[in-house]
C-alpha positions in Angstrom: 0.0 0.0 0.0 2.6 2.5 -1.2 2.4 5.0 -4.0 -1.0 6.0 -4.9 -3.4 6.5 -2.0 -5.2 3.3 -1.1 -8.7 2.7 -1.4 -11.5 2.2 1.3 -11.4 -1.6 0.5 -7.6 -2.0 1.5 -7.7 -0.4 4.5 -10.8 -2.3 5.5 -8.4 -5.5 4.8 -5.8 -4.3 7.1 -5.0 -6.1 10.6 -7.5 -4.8 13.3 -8.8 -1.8 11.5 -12.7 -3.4 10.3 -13.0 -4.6 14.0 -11.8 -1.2 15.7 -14.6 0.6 12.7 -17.2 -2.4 14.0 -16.7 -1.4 17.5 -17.0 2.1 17.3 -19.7 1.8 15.2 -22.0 -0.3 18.0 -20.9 1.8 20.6 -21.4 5.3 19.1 -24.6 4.1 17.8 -25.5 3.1 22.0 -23.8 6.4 23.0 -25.9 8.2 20.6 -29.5 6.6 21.7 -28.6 6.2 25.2 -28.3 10.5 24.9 -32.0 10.8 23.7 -33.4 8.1 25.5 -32.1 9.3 29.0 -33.8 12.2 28.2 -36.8 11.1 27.5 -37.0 8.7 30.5 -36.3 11.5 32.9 -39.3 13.3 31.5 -41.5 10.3 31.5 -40.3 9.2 34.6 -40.8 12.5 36.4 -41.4 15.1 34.8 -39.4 17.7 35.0 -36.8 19.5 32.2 -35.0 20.5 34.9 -34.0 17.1 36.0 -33.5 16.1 32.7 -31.1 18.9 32.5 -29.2 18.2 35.2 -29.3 14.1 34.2 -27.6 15.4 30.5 -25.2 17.9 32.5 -24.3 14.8 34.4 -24.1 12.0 31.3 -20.6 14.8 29.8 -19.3 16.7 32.7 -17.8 14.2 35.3 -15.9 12.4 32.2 -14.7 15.9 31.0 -13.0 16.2 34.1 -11.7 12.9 34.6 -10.2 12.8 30.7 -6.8 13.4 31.8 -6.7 10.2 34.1 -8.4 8.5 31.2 -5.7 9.1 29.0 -3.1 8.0 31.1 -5.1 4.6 31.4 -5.0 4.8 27.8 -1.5 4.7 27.4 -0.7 2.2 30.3 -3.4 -0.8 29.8 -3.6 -0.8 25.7 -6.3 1.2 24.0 -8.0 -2.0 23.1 -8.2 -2.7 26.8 -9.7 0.4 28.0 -12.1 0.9 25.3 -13.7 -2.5 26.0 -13.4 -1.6 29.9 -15.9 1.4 28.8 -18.1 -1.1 27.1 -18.8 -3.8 29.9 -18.5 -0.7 32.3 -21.6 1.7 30.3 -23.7 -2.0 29.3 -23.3 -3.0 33.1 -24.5 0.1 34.7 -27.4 0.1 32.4 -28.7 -2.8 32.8 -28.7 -1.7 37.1 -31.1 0.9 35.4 -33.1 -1.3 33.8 -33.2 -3.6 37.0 -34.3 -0.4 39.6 -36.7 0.6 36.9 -38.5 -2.7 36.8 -38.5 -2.9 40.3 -40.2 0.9 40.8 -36.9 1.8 42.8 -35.4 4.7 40.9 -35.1 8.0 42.4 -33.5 10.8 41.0 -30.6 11.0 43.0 -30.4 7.2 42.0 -30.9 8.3 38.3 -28.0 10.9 38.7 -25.2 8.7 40.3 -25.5 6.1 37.7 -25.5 8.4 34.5 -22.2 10.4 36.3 -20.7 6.8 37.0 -21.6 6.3 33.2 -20.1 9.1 32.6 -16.5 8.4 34.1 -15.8 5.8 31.3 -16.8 7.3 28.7 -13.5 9.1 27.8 -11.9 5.6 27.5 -14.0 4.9 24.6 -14.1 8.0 22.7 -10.2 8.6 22.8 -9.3 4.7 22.6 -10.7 4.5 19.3 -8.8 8.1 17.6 -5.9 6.1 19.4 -6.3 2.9 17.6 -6.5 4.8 13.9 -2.6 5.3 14.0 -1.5 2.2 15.4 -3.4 0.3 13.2 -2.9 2.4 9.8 0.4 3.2 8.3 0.7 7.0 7.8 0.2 7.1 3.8 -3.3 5.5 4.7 -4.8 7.7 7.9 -6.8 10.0 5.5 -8.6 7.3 4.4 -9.0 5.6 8.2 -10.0 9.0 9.5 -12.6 9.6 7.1 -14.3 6.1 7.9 -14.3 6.9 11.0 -15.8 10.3 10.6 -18.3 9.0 8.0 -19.8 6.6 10.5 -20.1 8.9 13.3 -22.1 11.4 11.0 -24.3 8.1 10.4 -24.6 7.4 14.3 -25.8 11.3 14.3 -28.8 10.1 12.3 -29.4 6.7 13.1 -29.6 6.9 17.0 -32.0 9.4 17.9 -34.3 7.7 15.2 -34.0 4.4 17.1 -34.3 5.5 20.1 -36.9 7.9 19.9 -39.2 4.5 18.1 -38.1 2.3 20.4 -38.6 4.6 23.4 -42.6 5.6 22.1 -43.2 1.5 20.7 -41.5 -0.5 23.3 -41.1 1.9 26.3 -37.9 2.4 28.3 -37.0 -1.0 29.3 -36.6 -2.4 26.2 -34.4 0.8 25.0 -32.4 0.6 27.4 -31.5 -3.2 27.5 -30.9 -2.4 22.9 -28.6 0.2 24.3 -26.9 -2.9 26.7 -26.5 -5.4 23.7 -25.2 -2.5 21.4 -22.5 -1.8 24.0 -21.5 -5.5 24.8 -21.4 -6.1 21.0 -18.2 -3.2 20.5 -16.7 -4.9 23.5 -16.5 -8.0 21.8 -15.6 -7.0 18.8 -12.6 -5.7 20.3 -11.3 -9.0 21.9 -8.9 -9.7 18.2 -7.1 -6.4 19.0 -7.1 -7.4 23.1 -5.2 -10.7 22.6 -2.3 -8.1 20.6 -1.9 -5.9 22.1 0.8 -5.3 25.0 0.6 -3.7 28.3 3.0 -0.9 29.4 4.3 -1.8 32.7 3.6 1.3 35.0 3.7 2.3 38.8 0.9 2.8 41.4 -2.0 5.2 42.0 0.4 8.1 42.5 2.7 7.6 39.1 -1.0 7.1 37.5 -2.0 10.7 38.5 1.6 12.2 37.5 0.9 10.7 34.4 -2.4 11.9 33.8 -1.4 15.6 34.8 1.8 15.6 32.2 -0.3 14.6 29.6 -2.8 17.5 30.1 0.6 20.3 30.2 1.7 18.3 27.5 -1.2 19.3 26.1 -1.3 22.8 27.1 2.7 23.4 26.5 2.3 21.8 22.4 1.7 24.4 20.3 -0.2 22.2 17.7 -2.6 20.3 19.9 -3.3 23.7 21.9 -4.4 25.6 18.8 -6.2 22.7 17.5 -8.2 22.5 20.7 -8.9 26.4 20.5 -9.9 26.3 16.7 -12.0 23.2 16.7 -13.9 24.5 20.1 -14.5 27.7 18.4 -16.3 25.4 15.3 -18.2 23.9 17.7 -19.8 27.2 19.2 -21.3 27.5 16.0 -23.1 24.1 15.9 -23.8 24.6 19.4 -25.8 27.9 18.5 -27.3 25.9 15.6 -29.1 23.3 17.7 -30.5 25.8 20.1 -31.7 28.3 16.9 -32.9 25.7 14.3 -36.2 24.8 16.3 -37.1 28.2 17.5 -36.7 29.1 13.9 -38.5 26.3 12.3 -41.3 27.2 15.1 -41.8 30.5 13.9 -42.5 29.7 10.2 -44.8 26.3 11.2 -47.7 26.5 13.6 -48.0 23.4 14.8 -45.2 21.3 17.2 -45.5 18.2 16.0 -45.0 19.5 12.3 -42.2 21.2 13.4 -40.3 19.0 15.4 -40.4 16.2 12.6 -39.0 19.3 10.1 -36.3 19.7 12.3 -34.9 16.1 13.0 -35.7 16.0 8.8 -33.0 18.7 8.9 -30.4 17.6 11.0 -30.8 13.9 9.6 -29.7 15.5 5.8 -27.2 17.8 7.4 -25.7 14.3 9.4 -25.8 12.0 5.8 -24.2 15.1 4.0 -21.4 15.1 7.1 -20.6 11.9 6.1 -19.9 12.0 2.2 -18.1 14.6 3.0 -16.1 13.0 5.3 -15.4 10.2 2.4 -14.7 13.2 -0.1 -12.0 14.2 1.9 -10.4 10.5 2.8 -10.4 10.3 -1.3 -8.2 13.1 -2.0 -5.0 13.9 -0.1 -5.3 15.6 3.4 -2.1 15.6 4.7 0.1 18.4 4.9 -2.5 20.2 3.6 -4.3 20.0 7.3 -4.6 23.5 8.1 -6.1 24.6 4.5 -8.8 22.0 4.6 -10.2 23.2 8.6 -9.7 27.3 7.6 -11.7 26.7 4.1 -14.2 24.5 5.4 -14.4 26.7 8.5 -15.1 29.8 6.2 -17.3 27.9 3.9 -19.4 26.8 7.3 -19.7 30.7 8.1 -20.7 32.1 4.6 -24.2 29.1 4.6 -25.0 30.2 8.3 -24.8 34.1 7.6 -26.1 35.5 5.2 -27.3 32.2 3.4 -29.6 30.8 5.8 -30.2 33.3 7.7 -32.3 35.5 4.2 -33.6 32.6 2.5 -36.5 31.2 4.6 -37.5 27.5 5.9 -36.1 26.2 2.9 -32.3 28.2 2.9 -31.9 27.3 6.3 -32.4 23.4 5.2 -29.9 23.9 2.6 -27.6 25.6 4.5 -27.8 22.6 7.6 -27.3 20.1 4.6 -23.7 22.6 3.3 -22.8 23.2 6.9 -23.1 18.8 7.0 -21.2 18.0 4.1 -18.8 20.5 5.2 -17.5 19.2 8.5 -16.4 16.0 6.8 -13.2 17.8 5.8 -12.9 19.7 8.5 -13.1 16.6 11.0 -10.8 14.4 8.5 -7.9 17.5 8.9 -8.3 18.1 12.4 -8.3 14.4 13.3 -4.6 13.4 10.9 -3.2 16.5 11.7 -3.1 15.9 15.8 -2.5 12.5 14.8 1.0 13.3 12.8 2.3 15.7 15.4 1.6 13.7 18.7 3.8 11.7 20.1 2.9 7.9 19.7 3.7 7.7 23.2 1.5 10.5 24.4 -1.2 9.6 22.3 -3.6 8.2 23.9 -3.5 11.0 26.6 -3.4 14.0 24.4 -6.3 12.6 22.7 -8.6 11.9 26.5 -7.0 15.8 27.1 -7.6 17.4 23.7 -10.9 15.8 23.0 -12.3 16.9 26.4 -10.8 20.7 25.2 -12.9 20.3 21.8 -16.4 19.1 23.5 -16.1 22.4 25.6 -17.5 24.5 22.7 -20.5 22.6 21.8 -22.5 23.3 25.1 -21.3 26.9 25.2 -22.2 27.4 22.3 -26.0 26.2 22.7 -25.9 28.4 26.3 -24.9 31.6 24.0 -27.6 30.6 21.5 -30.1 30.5 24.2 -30.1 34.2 24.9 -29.1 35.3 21.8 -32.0 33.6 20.0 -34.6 34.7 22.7 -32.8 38.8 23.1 -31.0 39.4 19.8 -32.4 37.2 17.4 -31.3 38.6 14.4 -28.3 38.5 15.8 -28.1 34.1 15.9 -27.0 32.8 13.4 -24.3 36.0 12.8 -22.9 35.2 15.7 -22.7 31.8 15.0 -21.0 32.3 11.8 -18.7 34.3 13.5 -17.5 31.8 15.4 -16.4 30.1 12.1 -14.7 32.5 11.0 -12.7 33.0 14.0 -11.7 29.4 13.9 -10.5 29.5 10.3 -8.0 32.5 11.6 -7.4 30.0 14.7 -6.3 27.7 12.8 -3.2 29.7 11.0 -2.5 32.1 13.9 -2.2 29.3 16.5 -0.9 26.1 14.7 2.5 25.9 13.3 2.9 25.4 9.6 5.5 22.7 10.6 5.4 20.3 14.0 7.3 21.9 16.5 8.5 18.1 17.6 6.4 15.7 19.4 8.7 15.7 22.9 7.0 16.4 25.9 
């Protein structure tokens, strides 16, 4: 596989690389359902959105803050190892939800502990897999790998709130919960062929654990790549953020009735997801490396331009072409951000610069729907500006933060 850039097909056939895709797959698709469906059992359960606030504050934060620690795990038991700890960890403590829920014996401080506890574990998974990629792929083939990857989470983004809202309304919680189980046991076992390969770096006790875990966040902090990755790709995600807060006030105020609405706007984000990932193939098809930087920036900008002016001047159906642009969009933008820290991390810091930096990137998602909030209910003209904005900031992140060259990959 040298010379022209391989295909999808041979890096499918590579060692490891369709079961690491397979696992990902089942457990982004449980990640993905178990979001909506928690939601939607905390309103049904007791409703109140202000518990199910709380309950989807409590499903991100606690493994935000534990990512560090996460990635040092990462790099001391095997990738392979920790992701499928995640797996029998999240399927285990679900099915203890389906068990207290049968028995009538949930309470919401119940409910609470055991989606934080599913929360702690959670960075194991979503960093072990963008850990995987480059151990698995030779360099000359990571565009490729990266934009599987990416392809099939855009996918997930469509197929799990679909499932899980049907299942949830047909077959009631129990039964979407203990899919969400199976989906989750089904990634761990796909990972036992990379488990039985891969080796275990010896390391020291609790405290050399933490020591490790804090040096890989200032590693993260100190490399000038990684940091002004973290900073531009946050800043993208303030706009999409602002987008899932605006969309459905928007769609509200050109249809009358809720139900019509709501169906327009999961219509909306499912094209926008399917657009994400072609896109994310376009870009594994023609050559992203070294060309990193210029891929983010011009799919940043292009992001900006079909928020403001495009979508916000053209009606109901401008706004649904711009979601579907802004979609196919972040394929490249994903597939540059994700082989570019890949190239200039150190294989030995990998796995916890990953736990660190994706942690960093989440961060702009949820501030971003917080700033949407308010702008869309005080300044609503001002929305989707602002949210454009935000693009365009990133796209001058991108070449006024990160090196046009890696600075070295040494701690």
């Amino acid at each position: 596989m040298t010379g022209a850039p391989p295909s999808y097909r041979q890096v499918l056939r590579l060692s490891g690389v369709a079961n690491l895709l397979l696992a990902a797959c089942w457990s982004r698709l449980a990640g993905r359902m178990f979001t909506l469906a928690i939601v939607l059992y905390t309103l049904s359960r007791f409703d109140s959105p202000v518990l199910a606030g709380w309950v989807s504050f409590a499903s991100m934060v606690p493994g935000m803050v534990v990512s560090p620690l996460a990635g040092a795990l990462l790099d001391r038991m095997g990738a392979a190892r920790a992701i499928a700890i995640d797996m029998i960890t999240s399927a285990a403590l679900l099915a203890g939800l389906v068990v207290v829920h049968v028995m009538d014996a949930i309470t919401p401080t119940l409910l609470l502990a055991l989606v934080a506890f599913y929360s702690l574990t959670s960075p194991l998974g979503m960093a072990g897999i963008r850990t995987l990629v480059p151990r698995l792929v030779p360099e000359h083939a990571r565009d490729q790998a990266n934009a599987l990857d990416t392809s099939s989470y855009a996918l997930v983004d469509v197929l799990g709130p679909v499932l899980a809202g049907l299942l949830f309304g047909f077959a009631g919680a129990g039964v979407t919960m203990l899919v969400i189980v199976v989906l989750y046991m089904a990634a761990g076992l796909s990972l036992v062929p990379l488990i039985r390969r891969e080796p275990v770096r010896p390391g020291g006790g609790q405290g050399r654990l933490v020591g490790e875990a804090v040096a890989g966040l200032l590693y993260v902090i100190r490399h000038r790549s990684l940091r002004g990755l973290a900073v531009s790709y946050a800043l993208y995600q303030v706009s999409f953020g602002v987008l899932l807060v605006a969309v459905p006030v928007f769609v509200m105020r050109e249809v009358s009735t809720r139900q019509v609405a709501d169906t327009i706007v999961g219509a909306m984000w499912a094209v926008s997801g399917v657009a994400g990932s072609l896109g994310a193939l376009y870009a594994g098809h023609v050559r992203v490396a070294d060309r990193e930087r210029w891929f983010i920036a011009a799919g940043a900008l292009a992001t900006a331009a079909a928020i403001y002016p495009f979508s916000a001047y053209t009606g109901l159906f401008g706004l649904a072409v711009g979601l579907a642009v802004v979609g196919l969009l972040t394929g490249p933008v994903d597939v540059g951000v994700l082989t570019l820290r890949q190239r200039r991390t150190d294989p030995d810091w990998l796995g916890r610069a990953l736990a660190v930096s994706m942690s960093l990137n989440m961060c702009g998602l949820p501030l971003g729907a917080a700033l949407g909030g308010m702008l869309v209910t005080g300044a609503p003209d001002l929305t989707l500006a602002v949210a454009a904005a935000a693009s365009v900031l990133a796209a001058a992140a991108i070449y006024a933060l990160v090196p046009a060259r890696s600075e070295g990959s040494s701690p």
